[in-house]
N, C-alpha and C positions, 0 to 999 in steps of 0.2 A: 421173547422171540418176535411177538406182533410189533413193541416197541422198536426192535431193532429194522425191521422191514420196514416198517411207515419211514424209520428214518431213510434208510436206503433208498426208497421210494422218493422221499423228498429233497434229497441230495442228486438223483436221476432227474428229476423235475427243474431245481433250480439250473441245473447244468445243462438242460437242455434251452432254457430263457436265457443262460448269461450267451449259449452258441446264438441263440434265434436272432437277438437284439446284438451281439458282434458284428453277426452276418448284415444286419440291416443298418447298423451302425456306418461299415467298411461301403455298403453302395449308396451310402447319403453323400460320404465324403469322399470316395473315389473321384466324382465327376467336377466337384473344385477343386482337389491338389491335383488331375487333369488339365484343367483351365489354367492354374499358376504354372504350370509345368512348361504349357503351351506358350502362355504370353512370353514366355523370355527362351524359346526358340526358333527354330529361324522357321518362311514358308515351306523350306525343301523338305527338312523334316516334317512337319503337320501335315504336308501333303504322303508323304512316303509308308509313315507308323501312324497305324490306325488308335493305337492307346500306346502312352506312356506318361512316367511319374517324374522322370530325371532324362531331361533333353541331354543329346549327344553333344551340341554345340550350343554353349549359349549365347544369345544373343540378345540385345535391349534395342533394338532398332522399333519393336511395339511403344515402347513408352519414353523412347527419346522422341517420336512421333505425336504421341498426346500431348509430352510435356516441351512440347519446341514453341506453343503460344502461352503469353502471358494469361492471354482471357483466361486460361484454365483454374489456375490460380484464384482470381476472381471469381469463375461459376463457382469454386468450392466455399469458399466465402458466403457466398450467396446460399448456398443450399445449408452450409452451419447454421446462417441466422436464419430461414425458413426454416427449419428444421425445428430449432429451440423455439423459435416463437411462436412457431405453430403449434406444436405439442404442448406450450405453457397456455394459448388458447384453448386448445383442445380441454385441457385439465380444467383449466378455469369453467369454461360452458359445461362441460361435462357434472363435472363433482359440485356446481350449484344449482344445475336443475334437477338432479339426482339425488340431494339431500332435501330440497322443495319436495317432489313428490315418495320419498319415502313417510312424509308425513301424512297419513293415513285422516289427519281431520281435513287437510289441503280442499280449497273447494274447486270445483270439475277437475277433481284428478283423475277420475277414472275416464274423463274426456281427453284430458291430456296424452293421459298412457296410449288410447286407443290411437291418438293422432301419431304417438313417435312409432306402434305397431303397424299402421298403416303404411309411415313412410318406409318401414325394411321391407313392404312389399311392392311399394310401387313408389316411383320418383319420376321430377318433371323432365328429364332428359335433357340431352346436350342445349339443343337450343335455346328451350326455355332460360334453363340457366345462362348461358352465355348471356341472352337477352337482360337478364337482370345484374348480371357482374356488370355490365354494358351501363344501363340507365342507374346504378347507382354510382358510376365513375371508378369503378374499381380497376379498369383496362390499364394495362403496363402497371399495376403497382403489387407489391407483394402481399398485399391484405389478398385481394383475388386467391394466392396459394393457398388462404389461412381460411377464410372467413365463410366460402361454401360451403365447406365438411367441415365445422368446425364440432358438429357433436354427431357422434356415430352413436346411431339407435340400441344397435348391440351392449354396444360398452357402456350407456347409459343405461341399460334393464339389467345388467349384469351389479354396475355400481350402487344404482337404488337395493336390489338384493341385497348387497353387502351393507347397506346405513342401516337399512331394518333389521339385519339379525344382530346388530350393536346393543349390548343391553340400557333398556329405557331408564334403568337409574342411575347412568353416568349421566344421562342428560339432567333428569331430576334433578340429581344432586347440584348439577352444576349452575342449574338456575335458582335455587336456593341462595346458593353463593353470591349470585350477582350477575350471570352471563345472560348475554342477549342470544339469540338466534348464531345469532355470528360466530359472536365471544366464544359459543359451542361447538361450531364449527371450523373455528380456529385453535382452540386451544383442545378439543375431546377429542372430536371425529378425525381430523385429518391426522394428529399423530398416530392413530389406532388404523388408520387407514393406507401405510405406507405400502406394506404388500400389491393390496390392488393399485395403489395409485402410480409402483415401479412397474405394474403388469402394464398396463394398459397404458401409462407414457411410454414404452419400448413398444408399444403396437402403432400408434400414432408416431411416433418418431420416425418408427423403419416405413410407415404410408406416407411421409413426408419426403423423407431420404429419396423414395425409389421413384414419386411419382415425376413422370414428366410430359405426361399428357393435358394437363392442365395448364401448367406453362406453357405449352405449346399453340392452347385456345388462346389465350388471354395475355401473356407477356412479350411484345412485338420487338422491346429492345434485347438486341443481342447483348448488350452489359448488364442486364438483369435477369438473364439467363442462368437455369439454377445448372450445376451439373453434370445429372442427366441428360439432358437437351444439349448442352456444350460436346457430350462424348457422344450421342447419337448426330452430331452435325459431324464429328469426328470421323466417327466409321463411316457416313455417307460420303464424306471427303475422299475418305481413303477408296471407296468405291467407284465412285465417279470422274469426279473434275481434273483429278493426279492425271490421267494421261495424255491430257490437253497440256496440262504443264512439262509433261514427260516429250511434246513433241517439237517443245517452244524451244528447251531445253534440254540437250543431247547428255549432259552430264547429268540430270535429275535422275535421282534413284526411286521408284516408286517403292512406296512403302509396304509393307506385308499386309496385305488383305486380312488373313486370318489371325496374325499376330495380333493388330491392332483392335480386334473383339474381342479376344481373349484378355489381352490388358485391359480394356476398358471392363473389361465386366470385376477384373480383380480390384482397379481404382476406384469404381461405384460399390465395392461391397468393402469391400475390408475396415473404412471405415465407421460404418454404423455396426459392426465384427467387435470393435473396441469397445461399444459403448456396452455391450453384452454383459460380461465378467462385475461389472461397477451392480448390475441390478440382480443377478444371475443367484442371488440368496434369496430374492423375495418374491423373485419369479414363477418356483414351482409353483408356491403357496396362494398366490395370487391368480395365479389362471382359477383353480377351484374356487377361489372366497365365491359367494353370491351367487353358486350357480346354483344351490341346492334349495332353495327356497323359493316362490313365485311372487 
């Protein structure tokens, strides 16, 4: 009888988690299949129906609008290769300062550590920075996107975590064999390390994808314009300058205000959406690795 009630009990239990996390599930994703719903209907409706999932008319006049210049095309170009190559820096700076002070004989590691703890507390701010992207010629060039943030303190204390609880006799053994430093960290560590290392290049990637406040300091040409910045000059377009063009031009159709936010938010997400599923097995596993240990 107690067997049969704890079960009952724990079937009321589970069923009440799989209701909690539906619920919380349906308002994660409610307010983007909103937004895709939006983008491809017209202003009349967006203004009229305060929510819906399945516009009455559809309409592409949002993303015939984004996609009527070429540049577009190129900013996406642009924000692929920032993207990959940033996050392949990112990896590189990351996973070899990371396995340097995993190494517990390292000399001023423990100076080391305190300096990367310092900087998640405090950093030299806009200007500074700019001033130094600045004097080392980094202005208009894509290294600027890459080379500022190229190691995030967090993901570095998370990834040392993760090299140290690796057990010490693969490496033994492997230097028996013949391995250098390297050899060990090319041939032990990083295949035992793929979990975190999908974790944290999908965190660095989607920080590359989204940012475009950086480019915006630092990259002055409009042809080397990532994306982001190409679709926020986009919606400012559609805000501003169109009614000057609307008054030059009596046949000019100004374009939908809020159509063309909603598209752009679904053309700046959908694609880093893709790259999800390819890492989405090592994912879980990888958030946890290296957080349990200091």
């Amino acid at each position: 009888m107690g067997r049969h009630h704890r079960s009952f009990l724990g079937n009321l239990f589970d069923g009440l988690n799989y209701t909690i996390l539906g619920i919380l599930g349906l308002l994660t994703i409610l307010p983007f299949l909103y937004v895709i719903a939006g983008s491809f209907a017209t202003e009349a409706e967006l203004t009229q129906r305060a929510f819906f999932l399945i516009p009455k008319t559809f309409s592409l006049s949002g993303y015939q609008f984004i996609f009527s210049s070429d540049t577009l095309f190129r900013s996406i170009l642009v924000s692929i290769y920032v993207t990959a190559m940033g996050t392949l820096v990112n990896l590189v700076f990351t996973v070899t300062m990371a396995y340097a002070l995993a190494r517990k004989d390292l000399m001023g590691r423990n100076t080391i550590l305190n300096m990367v703890l310092f900087s998640m507390l405090f950093s030299g701010g806009m200007i500074p920075t700019y001033l130094v992207v600045k004097n080392l010629g980094l202005l208009d060039s894509y290294w600027a996107l890459m080379l500022p943030g190229a190691i995030s303190a967090f993901n570095l204390i998370v990834v040392k975590n993760f090299f140290q609880e690796l057990p010490p006799g693969l490496e033994e053994a492997a230097k028996i064999d013949g391995c250098t430093e390297i050899g060990v960290l090319w041939r032990i560590v990083l295949p035992l390390s793929k979990p975190v290392l999908a974790t944290f290049g999908l965190f660095y990637a989607v920080g590359h994808w989204n940012n475009f406040f950086t480019a915006l300091l630092y990259i002055n040409d409009p042809d080397k314009w990532p994306l982001q910045v190409m679709l926020r000059q986009l919606v400012m377009l559609s805000q501003g300058s169109i009614g000057d063009m609307s008054q030059l031009d009596p046949t000019f159709v100004q374009p939908p205000e809020q159509t063309i936010k909603m598209a752009v938010i679904v053309v700046g997400t959908i694609p880093i959406l893709l790259v999800y599923p390819f890492l989405q097995k090592h994912f879980a596993k990888g958030v946890l690795i290296g957080s349990i240990k200091g």
